[in-house]
Wavefront OBJ file of the C-alpha trace (Angstrom):
o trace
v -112.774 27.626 125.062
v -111.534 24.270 124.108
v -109.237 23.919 121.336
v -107.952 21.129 119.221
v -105.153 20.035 116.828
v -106.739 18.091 113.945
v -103.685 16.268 113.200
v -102.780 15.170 116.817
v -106.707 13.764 117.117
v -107.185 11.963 113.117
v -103.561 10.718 114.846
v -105.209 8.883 117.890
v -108.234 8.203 117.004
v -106.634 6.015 114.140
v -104.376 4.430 116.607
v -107.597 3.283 118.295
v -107.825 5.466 120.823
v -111.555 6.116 121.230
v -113.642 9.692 120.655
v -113.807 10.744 123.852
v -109.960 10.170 125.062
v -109.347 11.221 121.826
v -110.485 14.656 121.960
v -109.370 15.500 125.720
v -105.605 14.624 124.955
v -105.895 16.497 122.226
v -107.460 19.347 123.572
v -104.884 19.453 126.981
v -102.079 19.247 124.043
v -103.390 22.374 122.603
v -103.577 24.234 126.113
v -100.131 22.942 126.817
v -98.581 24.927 123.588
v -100.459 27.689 124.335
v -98.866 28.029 127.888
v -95.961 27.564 126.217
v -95.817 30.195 123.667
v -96.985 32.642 127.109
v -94.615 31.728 128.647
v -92.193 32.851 125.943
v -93.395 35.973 125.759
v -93.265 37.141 129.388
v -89.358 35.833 128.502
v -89.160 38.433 126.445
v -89.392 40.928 129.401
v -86.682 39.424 131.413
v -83.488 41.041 129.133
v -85.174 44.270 128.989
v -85.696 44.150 132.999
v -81.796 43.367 133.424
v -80.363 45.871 131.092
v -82.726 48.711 133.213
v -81.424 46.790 136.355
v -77.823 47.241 135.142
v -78.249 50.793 134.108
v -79.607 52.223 137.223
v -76.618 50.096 139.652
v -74.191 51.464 137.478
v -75.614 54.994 137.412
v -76.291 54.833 141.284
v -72.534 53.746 141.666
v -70.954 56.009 139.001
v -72.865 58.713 141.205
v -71.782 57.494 144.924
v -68.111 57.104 144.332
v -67.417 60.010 142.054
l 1 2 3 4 5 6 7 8 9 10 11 12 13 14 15 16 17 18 19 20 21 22 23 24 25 26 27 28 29 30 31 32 33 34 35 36 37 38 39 40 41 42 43 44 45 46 47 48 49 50 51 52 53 54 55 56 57 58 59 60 61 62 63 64 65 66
């Protein structure tokens, strides 16, 4: 589903851009902030993965040498 930002396309198409090239900028601009905002949210994960990480070493260690 293609989506668009109404402000980024009145924005080119009054800059002379015409309707066609218009509306695919527009539309990969829109798919490129929603990869974005994705790809902040699988970021989210990555603390959460360490601090388990940690937890277990130091556990697995804490048990080994005492």
């Amino acid at each position: 589903m293609a989506t668009m930002i109404s402000e980024v396309y009145d924005a080119f198409r009054s800059a002379g851009a015409d309707e066609d090239k218009s509306r695919a900028a527009t539309q990969a601009l829109a798919d490129y902030q929603r990869d974005i905002t994705e790809l902040k949210s699988d970021s989210r994960l990555i603390p959460c993965l360490l601090t388990f990480n940690l937890t277990l070493t130091v556990a697995i260690l804490w048990k080994v040498f005492s």
